[in-house]
C-alpha positions in Angstrom: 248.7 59.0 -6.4 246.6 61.8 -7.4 244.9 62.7 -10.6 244.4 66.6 -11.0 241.9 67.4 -13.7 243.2 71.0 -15.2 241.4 73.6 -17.3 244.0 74.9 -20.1 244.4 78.9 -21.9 242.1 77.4 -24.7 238.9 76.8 -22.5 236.9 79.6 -23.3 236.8 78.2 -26.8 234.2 76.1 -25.9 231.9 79.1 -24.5 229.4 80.0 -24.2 228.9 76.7 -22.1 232.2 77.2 -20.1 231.7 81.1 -19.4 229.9 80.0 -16.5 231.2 76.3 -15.7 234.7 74.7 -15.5 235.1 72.3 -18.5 235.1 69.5 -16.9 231.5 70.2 -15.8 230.2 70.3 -19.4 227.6 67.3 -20.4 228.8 64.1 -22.2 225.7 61.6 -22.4 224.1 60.6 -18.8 227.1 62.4 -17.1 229.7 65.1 -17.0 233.1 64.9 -18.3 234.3 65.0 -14.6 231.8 61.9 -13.5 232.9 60.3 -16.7 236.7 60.6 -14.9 235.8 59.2 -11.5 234.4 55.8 -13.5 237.2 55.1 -15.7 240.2 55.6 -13.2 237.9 55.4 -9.7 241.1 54.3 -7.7 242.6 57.8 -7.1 241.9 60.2 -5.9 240.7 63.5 -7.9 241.6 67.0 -7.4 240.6 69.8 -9.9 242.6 73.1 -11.6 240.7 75.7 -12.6 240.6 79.3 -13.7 241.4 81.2 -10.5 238.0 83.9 -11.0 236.1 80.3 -10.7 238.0 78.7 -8.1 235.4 79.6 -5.2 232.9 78.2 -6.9 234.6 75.3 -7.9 234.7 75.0 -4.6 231.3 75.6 -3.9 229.9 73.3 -6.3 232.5 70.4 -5.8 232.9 70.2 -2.2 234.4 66.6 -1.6 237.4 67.6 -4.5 240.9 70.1 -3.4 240.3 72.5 -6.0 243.5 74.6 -7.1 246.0 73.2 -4.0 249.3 71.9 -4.6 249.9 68.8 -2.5 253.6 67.3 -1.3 252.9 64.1 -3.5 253.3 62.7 -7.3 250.4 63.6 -9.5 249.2 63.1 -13.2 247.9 66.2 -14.4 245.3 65.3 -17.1 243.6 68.5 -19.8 239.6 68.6 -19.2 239.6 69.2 -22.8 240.5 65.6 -24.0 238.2 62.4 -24.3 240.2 59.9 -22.0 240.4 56.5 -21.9 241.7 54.2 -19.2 244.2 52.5 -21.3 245.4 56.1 -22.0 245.5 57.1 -18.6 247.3 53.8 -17.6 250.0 54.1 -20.2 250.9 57.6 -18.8 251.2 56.6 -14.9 253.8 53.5 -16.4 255.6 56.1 -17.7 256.4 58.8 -14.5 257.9 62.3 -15.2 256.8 63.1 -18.3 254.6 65.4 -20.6 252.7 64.3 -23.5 251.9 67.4 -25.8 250.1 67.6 -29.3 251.1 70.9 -30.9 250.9 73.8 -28.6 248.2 72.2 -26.1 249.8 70.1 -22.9 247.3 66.8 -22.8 249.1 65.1 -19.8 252.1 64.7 -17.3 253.1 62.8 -14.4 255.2 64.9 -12.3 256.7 65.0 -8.8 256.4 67.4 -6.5 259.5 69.2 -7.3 258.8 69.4 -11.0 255.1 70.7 -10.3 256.9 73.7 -8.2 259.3 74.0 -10.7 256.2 74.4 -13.6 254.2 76.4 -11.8 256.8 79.2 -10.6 256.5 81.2 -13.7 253.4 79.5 -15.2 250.1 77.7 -14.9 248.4 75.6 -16.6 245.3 78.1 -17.5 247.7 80.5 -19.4 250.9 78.0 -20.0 253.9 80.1 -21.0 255.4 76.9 -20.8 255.5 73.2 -20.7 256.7 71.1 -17.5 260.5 70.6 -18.1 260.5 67.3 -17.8 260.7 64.2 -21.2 258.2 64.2 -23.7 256.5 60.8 -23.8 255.3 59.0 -26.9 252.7 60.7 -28.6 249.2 59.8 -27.6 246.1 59.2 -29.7 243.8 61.1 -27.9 240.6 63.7 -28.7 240.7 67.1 -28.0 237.3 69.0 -28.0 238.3 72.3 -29.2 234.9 73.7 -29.4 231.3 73.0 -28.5 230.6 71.3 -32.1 233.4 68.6 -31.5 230.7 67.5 -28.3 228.0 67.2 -30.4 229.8 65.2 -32.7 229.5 62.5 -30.0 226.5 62.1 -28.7 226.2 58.6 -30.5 229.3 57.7 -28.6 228.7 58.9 -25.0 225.2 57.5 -25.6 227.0 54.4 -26.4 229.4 54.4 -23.0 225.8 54.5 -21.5 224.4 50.9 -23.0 227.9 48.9 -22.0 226.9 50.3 -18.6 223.6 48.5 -18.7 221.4 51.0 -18.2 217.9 49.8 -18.4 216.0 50.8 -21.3 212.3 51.8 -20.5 209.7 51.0 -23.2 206.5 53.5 -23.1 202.8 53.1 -24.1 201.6 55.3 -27.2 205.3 56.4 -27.8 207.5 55.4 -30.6 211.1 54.2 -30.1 213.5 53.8 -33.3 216.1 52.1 -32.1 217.9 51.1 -35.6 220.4 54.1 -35.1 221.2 53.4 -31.6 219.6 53.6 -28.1 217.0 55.2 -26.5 217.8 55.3 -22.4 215.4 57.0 -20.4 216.2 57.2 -16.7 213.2 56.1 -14.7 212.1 59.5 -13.1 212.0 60.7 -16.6 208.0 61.4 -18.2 207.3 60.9 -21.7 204.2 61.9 -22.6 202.0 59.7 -25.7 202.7 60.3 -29.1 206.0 61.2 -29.2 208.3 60.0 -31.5 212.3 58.7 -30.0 214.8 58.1 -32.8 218.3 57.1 -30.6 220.6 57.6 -29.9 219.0 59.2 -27.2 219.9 59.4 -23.7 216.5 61.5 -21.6 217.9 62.0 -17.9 216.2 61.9 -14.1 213.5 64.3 -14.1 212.6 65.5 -18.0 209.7 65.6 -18.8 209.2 65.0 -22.9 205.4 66.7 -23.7 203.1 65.0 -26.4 203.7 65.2 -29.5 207.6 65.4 -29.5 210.2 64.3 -32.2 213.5 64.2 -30.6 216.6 62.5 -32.6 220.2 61.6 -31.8 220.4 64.2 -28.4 221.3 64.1 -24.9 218.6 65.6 -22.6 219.6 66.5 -19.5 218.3 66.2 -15.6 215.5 68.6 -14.9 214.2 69.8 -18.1 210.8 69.9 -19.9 211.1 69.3 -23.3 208.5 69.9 -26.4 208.5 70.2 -30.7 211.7 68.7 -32.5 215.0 68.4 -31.4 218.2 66.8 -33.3 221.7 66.5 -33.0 221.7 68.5 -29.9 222.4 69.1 -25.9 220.6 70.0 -23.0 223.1 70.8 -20.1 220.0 70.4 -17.2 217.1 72.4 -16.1 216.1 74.1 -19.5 212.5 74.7 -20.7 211.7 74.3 -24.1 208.4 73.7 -23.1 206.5 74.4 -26.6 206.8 73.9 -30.2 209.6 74.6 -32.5 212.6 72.9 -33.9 216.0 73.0 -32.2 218.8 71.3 -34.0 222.8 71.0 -34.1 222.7 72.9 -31.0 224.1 73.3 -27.6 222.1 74.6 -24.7 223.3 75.4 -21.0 221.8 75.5 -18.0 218.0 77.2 -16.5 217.6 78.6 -20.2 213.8 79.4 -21.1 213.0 79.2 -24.7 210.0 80.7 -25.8 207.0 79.3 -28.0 207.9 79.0 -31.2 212.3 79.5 -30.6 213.4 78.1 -33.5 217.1 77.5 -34.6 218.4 77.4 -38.1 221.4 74.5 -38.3 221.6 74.7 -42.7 222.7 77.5 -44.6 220.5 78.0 -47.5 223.7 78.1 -50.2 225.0 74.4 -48.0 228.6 75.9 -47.1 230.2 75.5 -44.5 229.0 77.4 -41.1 231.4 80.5 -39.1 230.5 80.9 -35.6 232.5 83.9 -33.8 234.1 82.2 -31.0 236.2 83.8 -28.0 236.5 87.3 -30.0 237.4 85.4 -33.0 235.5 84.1 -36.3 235.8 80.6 -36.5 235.0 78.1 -39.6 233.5 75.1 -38.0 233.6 72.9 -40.9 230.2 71.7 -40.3 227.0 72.1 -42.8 224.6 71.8 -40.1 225.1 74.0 -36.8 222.4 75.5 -34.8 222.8 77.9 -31.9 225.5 77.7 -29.0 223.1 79.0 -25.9 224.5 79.9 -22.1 222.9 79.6 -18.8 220.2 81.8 -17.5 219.2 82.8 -21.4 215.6 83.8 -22.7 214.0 83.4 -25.9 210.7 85.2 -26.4 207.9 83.7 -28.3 208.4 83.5 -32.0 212.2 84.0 -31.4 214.2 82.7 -34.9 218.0 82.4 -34.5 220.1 81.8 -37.8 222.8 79.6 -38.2 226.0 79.5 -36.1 224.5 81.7 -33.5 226.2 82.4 -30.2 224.2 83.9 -27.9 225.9 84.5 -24.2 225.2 83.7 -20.0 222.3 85.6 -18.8 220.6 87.6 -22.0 217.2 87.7 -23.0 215.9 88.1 -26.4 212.9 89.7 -27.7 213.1 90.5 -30.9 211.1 89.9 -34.3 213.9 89.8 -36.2 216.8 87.3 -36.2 219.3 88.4 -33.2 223.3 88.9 -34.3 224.9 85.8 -34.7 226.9 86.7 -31.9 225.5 88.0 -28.6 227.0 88.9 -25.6 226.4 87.6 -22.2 224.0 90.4 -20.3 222.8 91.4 -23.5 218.7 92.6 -23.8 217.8 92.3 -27.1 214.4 94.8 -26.9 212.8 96.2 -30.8 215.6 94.4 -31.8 218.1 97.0 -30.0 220.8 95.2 -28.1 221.5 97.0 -24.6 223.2 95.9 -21.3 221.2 93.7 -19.0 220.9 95.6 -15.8 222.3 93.1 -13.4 220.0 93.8 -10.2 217.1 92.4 -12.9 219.0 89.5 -13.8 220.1 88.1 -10.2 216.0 88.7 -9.1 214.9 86.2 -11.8 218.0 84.1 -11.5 217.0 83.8 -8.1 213.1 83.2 -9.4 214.0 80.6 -11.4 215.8 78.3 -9.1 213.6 78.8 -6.1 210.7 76.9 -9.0 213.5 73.7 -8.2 213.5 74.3 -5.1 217.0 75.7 -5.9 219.1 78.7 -4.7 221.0 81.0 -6.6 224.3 81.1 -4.0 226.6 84.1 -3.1 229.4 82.6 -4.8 227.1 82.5 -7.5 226.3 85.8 -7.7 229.9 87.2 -7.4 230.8 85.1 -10.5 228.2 86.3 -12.1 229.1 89.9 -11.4 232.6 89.1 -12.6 231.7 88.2 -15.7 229.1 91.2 -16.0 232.1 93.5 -15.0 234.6 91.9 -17.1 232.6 91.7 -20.4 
């Protein structure tokens, strides 16, 4: 049997991490939600459904996986946008040709063939028009993450999946590890420098490097970045620099971002109501008090940069500004004497292409033509 892992019409809700990624590529503790699917059902075999502008590189980046094919056999077709669990998964395959829906999203079905063919004439599962006709099942417990803030709400529990794992749990000279909230795991390739203070749940991944003098509480950091100042309640999706001091809470930050001396995000509104963050064209109320910035790959901060609360700021813009930028900015936007104007993409491939080469990375041609699509398309 197959499992096919399926991107839904509601995914760019959680932008502006998935403008540039599949969801199933978004960070949940020391993995992504697609290595967190290969643990807990390892026995079959995985194929992903994505947006078709990011099926090639899909492809690229997940080379072992069919990506968008239809094969002649049965398959459970399981949302990217819910937190599965095995039990869940198992309770669906006992139950074949079937659809499990919670209000207008589709979380799951086991279908044959025939019914897949029969779904996907007039439909698909990226802008569903409608269901698979086949029974609805029971209705499942499960949790959709409907935006980036429902992520961040568990970073104590994907920290947690990480301890029943038994990762080991490195203890450092001249560096201070609470552990009365929850754990502190840092991979063994990580470098935490003295004086730094570690309040878990923490998870630190291969390759960070945490500077002196650091306070970093109940966050995910991970592989490849270079982390300095305060951080709380937040996510580092890999290869970021926030190499300097300032305070980054309640946040979400994507991949090869650069934050300048100083960046500095507000997560409290100063009369404590609740935060709106303008999401996908539309102003949504978060419910939360305390929500920092939402940040997409290949974003710069200047020195000095201060970002308000709720901020969105898009893939590939660069802010230099002494003022606080819009609370929502987007993707290819220079923010220059505090004058938003269209990134010139030529500029942004050259130091996209700067910035990897520093990993000994490449920025790809299917790379490059996403990119473009989403500069074209904005």
């Amino acid at each position: 049997m197959r499992l096919i892992i399926f991107e839904d019409k509601n995914v760019l809700d959680l932008e502006p991490i998935t403008i540039s990624r599949p969801m199933f590529d978004i960070r949940f503790g020391k993995e992504t939600l697609l290595s967190r699917f290969e643990k807990i059902d390892h026995q079959n075999r995985i194929s992903l459904w994505v947006r078709s502008e990011l099926k090639s590189l899909t492809r690229e980046r997940f080379p072992k996986y069919e990506v968008n094919q239809l094969l002649n056999e049965d398959a459970l077709w399981l949302n990217s946008r819910v937190l599965w669990k095995k039990n869940q998964i198992e309770q669906i395959i006992s139950k074949p040709s079937k659809r499990y829906t919670k209000q207008n999203t589709l979380l799951a079905a086991f279908l044959n063939p025939k019914e897949v063919r029969d779904w996907l004439r007039n439909s698909n599962p990226y802008d569903v028009t409608k269901f698979p006709s086949v029974e609805e099942g029971r209705k499942l417990n499960v949790k959709i993450f409907d935006y980036l803030w429902d992520i961040l709400d568990f970073i104590p529990f994907s920290i947690d999946e990480i301890k029943k794992k038994s990762i080991s749990i490195v203890n450092y000279d001249k560096v201070h590890l609470d552990k009365s909230s929850g754990p502190v795991i840092i991979e063994n390739s990580a470098l935490v420098e003295p004086f730094t203070i570690l309040r878990g749940p923490i998870y630190i991944g291969h390759n960070v490097i945490i500077k002196s003098h650091s306070s970093i509480t109940n966050s995910v950091i991970g592989p490849g970045c270079k982390i300095a100042g305060e951080v709380s309640n937040s996510i580092f999706q890999s290869n970021t620099n926030k190499a300097h001091y300032g305070y980054i809470g309640n946040s979400f930050i994507g991949e090869w971002v650069n934050l300048g001396a100083g960046t500095t995000t507000s997560n409290l509104k100063n009369n404590y109501k609740n935060i709106s963050v303008m999401i996908n064209g539309k102003l949504i109320r978060s419910e939360k008090l305390f929500l920092g910035s939402l940040i997409g790959d290949h974003t710069k901060t200047a020195i000095s940069t201060k970002m308000n609360t709720g901020t969105k700021i898009g893939t590939g813009c660069n802010i230099v500004s002494s003022q606080f930028p819009s609370r929502n900015v987007s993707s290819f936007t220079e923010i220059l004497n505090n004058k938003p104007v269209k990134m010139d993409f030529k500029k942004f491939i050259k130091t996209a292409e700067i910035v990897k080469l520093r990993r000994n990375g490449f920025f790809t041609e299917q790379e490059k033509k996403y990119f473009n699509y989403i500069y074209k398309n904005l």
